[in-house]
VMD Tcl script that draws the C-alpha trace (Angstrom):
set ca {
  {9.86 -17.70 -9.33}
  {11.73 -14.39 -10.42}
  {10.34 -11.26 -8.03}
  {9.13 -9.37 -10.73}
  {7.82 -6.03 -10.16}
  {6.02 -4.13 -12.95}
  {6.17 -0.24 -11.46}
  {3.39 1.50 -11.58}
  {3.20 5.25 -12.62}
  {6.86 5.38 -12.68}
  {7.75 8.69 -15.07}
  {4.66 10.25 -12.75}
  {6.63 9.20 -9.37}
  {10.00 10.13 -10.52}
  {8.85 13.32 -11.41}
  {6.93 14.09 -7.89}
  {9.99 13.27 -6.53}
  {11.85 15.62 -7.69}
  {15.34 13.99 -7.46}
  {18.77 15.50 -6.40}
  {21.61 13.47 -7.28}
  {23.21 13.64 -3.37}
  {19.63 13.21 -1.72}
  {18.51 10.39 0.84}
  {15.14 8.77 -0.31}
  {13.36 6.60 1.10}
  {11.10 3.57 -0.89}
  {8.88 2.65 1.39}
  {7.34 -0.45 -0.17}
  {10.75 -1.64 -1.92}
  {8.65 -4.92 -3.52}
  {10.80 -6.13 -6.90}
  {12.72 -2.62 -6.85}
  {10.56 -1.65 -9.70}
  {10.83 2.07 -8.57}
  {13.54 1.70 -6.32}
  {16.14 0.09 -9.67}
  {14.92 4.20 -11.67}
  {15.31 5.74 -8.33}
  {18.47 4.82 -7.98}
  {19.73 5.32 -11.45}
  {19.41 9.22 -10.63}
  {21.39 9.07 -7.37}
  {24.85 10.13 -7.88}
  {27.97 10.33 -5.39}
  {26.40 11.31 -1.58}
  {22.94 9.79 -2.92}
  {21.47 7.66 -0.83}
  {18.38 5.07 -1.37}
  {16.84 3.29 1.72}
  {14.23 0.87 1.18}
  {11.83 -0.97 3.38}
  {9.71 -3.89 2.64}
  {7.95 -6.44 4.87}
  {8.76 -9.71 2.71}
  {12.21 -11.14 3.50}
  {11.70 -12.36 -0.19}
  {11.64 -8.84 -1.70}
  {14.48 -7.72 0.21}
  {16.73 -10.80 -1.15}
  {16.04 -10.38 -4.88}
  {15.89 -6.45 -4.16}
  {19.32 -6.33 -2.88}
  {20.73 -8.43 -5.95}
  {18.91 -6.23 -8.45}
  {20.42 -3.37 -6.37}
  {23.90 -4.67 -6.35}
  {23.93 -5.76 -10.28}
  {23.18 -1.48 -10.79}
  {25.91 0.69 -11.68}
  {26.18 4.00 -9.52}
  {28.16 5.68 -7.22}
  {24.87 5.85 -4.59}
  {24.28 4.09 -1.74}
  {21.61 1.39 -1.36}
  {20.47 0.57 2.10}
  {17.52 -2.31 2.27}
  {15.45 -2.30 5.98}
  {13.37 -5.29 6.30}
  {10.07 -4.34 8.79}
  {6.62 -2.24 7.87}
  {6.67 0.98 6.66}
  {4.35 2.00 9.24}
  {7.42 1.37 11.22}
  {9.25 4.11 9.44}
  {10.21 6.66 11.77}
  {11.94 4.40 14.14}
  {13.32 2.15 11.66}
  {15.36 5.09 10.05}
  {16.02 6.40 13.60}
  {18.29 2.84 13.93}
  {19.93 3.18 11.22}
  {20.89 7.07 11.70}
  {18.82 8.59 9.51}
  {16.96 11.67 10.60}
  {15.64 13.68 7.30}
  {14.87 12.51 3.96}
  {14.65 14.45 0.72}
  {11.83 12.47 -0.61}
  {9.85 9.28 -0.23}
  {7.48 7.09 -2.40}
  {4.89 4.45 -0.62}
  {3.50 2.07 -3.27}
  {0.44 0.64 -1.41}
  {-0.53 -1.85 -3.63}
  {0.30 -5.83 -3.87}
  {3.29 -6.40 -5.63}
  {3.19 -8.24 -8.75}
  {5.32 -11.15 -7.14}
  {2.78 -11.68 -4.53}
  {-0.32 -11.95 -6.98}
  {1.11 -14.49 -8.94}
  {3.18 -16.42 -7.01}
  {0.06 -19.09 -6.32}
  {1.21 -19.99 -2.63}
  {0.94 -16.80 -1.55}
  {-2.79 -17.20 -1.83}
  {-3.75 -13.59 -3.00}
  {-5.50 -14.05 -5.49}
  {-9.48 -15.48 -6.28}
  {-8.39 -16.65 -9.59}
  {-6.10 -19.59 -8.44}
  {-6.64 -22.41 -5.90}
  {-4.07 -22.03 -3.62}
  {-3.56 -22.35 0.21}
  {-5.49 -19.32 2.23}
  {-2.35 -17.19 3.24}
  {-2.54 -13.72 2.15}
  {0.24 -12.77 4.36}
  {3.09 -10.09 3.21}
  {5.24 -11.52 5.81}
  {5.06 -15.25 5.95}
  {6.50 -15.06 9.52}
  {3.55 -13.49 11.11}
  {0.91 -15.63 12.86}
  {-1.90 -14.25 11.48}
  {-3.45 -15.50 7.98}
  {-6.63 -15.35 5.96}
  {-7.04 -18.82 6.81}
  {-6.91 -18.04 10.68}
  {-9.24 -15.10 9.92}
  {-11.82 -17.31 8.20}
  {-11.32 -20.05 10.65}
  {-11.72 -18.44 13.65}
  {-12.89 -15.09 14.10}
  {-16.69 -14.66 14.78}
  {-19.35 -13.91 12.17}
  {-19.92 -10.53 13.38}
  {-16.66 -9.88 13.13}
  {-16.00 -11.44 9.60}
  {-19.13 -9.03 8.73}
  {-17.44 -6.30 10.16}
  {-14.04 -6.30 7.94}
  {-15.99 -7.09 4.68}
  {-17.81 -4.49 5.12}
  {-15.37 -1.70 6.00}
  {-12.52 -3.14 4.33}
  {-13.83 -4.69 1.37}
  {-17.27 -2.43 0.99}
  {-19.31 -5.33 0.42}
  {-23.07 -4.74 0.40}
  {-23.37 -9.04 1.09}
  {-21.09 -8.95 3.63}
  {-23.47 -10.49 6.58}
  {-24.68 -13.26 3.75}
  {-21.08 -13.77 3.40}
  {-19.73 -14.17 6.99}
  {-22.68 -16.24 7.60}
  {-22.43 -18.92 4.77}
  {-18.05 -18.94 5.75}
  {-19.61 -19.94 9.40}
  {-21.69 -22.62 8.66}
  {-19.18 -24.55 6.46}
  {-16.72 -24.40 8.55}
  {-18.80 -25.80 10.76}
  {-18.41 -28.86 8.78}
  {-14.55 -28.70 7.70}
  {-12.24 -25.66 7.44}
  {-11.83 -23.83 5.02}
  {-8.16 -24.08 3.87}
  {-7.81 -22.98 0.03}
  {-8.59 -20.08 -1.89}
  {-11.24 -22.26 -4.01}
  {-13.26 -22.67 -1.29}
  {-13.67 -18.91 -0.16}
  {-14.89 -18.33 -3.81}
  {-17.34 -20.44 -3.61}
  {-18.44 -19.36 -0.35}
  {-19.12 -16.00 -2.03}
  {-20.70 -17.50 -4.95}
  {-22.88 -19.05 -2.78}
  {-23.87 -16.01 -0.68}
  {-23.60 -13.50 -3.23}
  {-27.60 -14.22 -6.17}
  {-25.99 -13.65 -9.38}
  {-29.05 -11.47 -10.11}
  {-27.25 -8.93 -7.70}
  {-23.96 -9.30 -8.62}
  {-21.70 -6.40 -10.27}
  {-22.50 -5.63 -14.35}
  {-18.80 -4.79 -14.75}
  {-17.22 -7.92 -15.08}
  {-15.66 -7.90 -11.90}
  {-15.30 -11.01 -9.83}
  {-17.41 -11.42 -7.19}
  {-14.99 -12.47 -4.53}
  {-13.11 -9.25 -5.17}
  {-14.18 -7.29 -2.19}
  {-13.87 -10.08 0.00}
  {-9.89 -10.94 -1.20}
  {-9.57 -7.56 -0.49}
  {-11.12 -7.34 2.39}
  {-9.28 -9.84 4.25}
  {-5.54 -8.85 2.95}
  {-6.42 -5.81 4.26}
  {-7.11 -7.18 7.95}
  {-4.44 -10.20 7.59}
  {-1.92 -7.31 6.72}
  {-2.90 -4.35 9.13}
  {-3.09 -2.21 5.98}
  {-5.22 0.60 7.21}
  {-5.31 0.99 10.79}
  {-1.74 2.73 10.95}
  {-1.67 4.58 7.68}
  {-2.27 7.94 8.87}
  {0.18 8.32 11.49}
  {2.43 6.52 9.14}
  {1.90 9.51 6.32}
  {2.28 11.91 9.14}
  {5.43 10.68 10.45}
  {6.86 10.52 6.93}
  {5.99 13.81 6.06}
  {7.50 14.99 9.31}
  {11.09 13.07 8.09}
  {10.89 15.46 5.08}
  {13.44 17.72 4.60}
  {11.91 21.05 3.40}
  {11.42 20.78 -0.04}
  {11.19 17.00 0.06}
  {8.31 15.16 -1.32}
  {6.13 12.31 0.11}
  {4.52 10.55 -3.08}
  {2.08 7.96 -2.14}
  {0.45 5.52 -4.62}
  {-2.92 4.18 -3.90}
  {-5.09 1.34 -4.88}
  {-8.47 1.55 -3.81}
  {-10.89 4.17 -2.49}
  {-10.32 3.34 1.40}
  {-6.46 3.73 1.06}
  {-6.84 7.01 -1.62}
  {-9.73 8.71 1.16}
  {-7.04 8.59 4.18}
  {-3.94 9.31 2.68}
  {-6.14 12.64 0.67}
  {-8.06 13.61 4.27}
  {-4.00 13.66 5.73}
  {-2.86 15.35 2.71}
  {-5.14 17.90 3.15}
  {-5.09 18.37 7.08}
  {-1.28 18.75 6.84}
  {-1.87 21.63 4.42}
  {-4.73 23.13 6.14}
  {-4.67 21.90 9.89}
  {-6.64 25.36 11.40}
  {-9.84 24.08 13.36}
  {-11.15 27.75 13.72}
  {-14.74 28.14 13.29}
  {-15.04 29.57 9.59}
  {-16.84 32.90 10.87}
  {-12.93 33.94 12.58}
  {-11.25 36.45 10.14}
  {-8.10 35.54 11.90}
  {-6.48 31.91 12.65}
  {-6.38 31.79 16.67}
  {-5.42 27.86 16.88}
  {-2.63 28.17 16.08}
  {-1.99 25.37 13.82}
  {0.28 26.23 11.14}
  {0.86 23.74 7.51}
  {3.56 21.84 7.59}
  {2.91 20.36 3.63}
  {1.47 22.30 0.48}
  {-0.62 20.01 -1.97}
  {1.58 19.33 -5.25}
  {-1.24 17.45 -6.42}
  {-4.63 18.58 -5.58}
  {-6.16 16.05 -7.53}
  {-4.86 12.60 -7.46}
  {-2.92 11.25 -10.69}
  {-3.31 8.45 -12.59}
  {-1.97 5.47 -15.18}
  {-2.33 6.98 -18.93}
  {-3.80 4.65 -21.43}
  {-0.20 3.45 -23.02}
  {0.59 2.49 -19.28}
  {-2.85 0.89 -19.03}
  {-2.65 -1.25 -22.52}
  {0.95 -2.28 -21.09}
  {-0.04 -2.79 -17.29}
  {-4.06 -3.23 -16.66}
  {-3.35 -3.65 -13.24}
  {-2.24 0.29 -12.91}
  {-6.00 1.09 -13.95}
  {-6.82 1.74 -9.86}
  {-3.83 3.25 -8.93}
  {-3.79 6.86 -7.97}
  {-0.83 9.21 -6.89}
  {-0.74 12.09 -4.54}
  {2.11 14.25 -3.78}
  {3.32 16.56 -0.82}
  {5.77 19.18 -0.46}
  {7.27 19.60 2.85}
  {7.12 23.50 3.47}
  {10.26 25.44 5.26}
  {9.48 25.56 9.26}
}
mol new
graphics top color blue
foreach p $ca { graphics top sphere $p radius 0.5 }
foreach p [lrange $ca 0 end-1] q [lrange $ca 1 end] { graphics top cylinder $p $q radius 0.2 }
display resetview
């Protein structure tokens, strides 16, 4: 299958960027090279474009789609986790950037491509892993970790009000036989979840739980803060950190570290002065987060979630 990338609030990124021809960016989710391809389009001579991805799949058809591109820039791709960031451009010399985008979200690739197991809507092995070289998979996950534990990450990671009803139906089957396909799991949550209760939107009830568990298969959330913070650190002043979210959990840490960057004082209120010490390091571009129009939506439905927030790194 073609990696195939549909970018998501592309003219909205490329314009939070703002681009100079000889500047080093960084893509830190490089996926089909959706962004990355219009990135580097605006790169001139001394322009540089690193980007990072996870999937040793999306690096191979990123680099071809790189190298089929016109342009006098420079295209570096850096397989690993963007959470890695800071020591990942540290190997390869890099020590300031002029801008960087993080697209959070699934690629396209990886929801359709059926093996991957992503998605509820297919039966299909129950992977859910961004790099297939990692140990850890849904399957394991739903195999093998404890009920309160499966509780635990639907709740917080997918915000499932069944979660316990969930966890406890996925332990007694596989009490019987594992669970190996994406089939089953969805109807494990049809099971647990009365279709009295169930969400009058349309959406599909295994929803929270898919999500739940790419999120803990993945590691999605745990480092994301220190990963915005050491990305905004790599900025260059003037440089801009764009970030693209996809669901509330993601959108709530990456605004809370928006905003402490660009107000970190912990003085009591009542102080007329600052005494902490703590000075900004970012000012807020976007104060509230943006997101898909409606052409973008009737072309892409999948954008309909996605938020952007933006960062200026401030002179020191």
């Amino acid at each position: 299958m073609e990696f195939h990338h549909l970018p998501v609030l592309l003219n909205e990124c490329l314009d939070g960027l703002n681009l100079r021809p000889d500047g080093t960016y960084l893509d830190c989710t490089l996926g089909g090279a959706g962004h990355s391809s219009e990135i580097f389009r605006r790169l001139g001579a001394g322009g540089t474009l690193i980007g990072i991805d996870r999937d040793s799949e999306a690096i191979a058809a990123a680099t071809a789609r790189m190298a089929s591109l016109e342009g006098p820039a420079r295209f570096v791709p850096v397989r690993g986790n963007f959470h890695d960031a800071k020591a990942l451009l540290a190997g390869l010399g890099v020590g300031a950037l002029d801008g960087v985008l993080a697209d959070l979200g699934v690629s396209s690739h990886q929801l359709d491509e059926r093996e991957r197991g992503f998605s509820y809507h297919d039966d299909a092995p129950l992977d859910m892993r961004m790099d297939a070289s990692q140990p850890l998979s849904a399957r394991k996950i739903v195999n093998e970790w404890p009920e309160d534990a499966l509780t635990e990450i639907l709740r917080d990671y997918g915000e499932e009000k069944w979660a316990r009803q969930i966890a406890r139906v996925i332990c007694d089957r596989r009490a019987s036989a594992s669970i190996e396909r994406t089939s089953q799991l969805v109807g494990i949550v049809d099971a647990a979840i009365p279709k009295k209760f169930r969400a009058k939107d349309g959406s599909h009830p295994a929803r929270r739980t898919f999500q739940a568990l790419r999120i803990a298969v993945n590691d999605e959330l745990r480092p994301l803060e220190q990963a915005l913070r050491d990305l905004a650190g790599l900025l260059n002043p003037g440089g801009r950190l764009c970030v693209i979210a996809f669901h509330s959990l993601e959108d709530r840490i990456v605004k809370n570290t928006f905003r402490t960057l660009a107000d970190p004082c912990i003085c009591p209120k009542n102080l007329p002065v600052c005494v902490c010490g703590r000075r900004p390091t970012v000012r807020l571009v976007t104060r509230k987060p943006i997101t898909a129009s409606e052409a973008e939506l009737a072309e892409n439905p999948r954008a309909r979630s996605a938020t952007l927030r933006i960062v200026e790194k401030l002179p020191e």
